[in-house]
N, C-alpha and C positions, 0 to 999 in steps of 0.2 A: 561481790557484784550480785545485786538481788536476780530474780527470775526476769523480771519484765525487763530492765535493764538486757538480761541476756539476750531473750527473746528479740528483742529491738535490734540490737547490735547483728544479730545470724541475720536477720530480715534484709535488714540496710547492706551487708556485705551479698545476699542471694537478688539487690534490683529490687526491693521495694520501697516505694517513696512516700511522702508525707504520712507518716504512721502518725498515728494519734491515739493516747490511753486516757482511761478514764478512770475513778477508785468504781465504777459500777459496772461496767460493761470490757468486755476484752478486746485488745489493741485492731486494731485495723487499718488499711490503709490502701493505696495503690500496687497492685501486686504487677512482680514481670511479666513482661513480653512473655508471653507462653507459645511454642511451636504450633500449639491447638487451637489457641487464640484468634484474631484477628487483631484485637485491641487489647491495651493493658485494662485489665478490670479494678476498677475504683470502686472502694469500698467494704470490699474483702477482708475477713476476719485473717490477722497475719496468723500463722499456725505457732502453735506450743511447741516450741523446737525446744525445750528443754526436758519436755515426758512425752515425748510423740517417736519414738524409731522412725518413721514413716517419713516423717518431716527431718529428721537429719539426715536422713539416709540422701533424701531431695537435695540440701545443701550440698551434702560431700559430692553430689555429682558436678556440683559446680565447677568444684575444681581439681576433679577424678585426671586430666586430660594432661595434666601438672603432675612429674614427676617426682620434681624437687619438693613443691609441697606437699604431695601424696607422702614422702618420706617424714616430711618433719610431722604431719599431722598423725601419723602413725605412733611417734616419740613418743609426742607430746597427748595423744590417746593413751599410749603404756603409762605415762607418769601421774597421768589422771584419774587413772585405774587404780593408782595406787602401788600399782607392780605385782599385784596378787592374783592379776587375770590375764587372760589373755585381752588383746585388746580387740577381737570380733564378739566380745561377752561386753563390752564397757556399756553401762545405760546410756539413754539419751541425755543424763546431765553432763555424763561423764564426757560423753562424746561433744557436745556442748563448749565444754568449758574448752578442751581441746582445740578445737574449732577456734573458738575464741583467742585463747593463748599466741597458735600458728600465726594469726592475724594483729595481734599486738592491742587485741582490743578488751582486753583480759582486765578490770579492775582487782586486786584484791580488796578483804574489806569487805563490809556488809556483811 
């Protein structure tokens, strides 16, 4: 599954809508309802949820509140890791693919 693919798919699962990419410019689109907000902001660069900590960390809060999947995504972080780290060390790809996997949105391939 390439980056952009990734990046798409964490986006589309954290509330963002009509994403659009280009081979020149980086994806963007309507981003969530934000607590800070008022309105959802159209036009927004989606974030590099694949080298951004910052921006996975935003995801995992989505669905922090989730036991069940705090557990599987935990797993499926160790097995992403490769099994050689712990999984509070896993990069943001790593964490990424994870993410990914838990949600069944995981391509191999690419």
């Amino acid at each position: 599954m390439n980056i952009d693919k990734q990046n798409i798919a964490i986006a589309e699962l954290c509330g963002w809508s009509d994403i659009k990419c280009g081979p020149f410019f980086q994806c963007y689109g309507t981003a969530p309802l934000d607590s800070l907000m008022d309105d959802r902001q159209v036009g927004m660069n989606v974030p590099y949820y694949t080298s951004d900590l910052n921006a996975m960390h935003d995801a995992e809060k989505v669905y922090s509140d989730d036991d069940e999947w705090t557990e599987k995504y935990w797993m499926a972080l160790y097995q992403a890791s490769e099994k050689t780290r712990w999984p509070y060390d896993a990069t943001a790809a790593q964490r990424a693919e994870a993410f990914l996997r838990v949600h069944r949105k995981w391509e191999d391939g690419e």
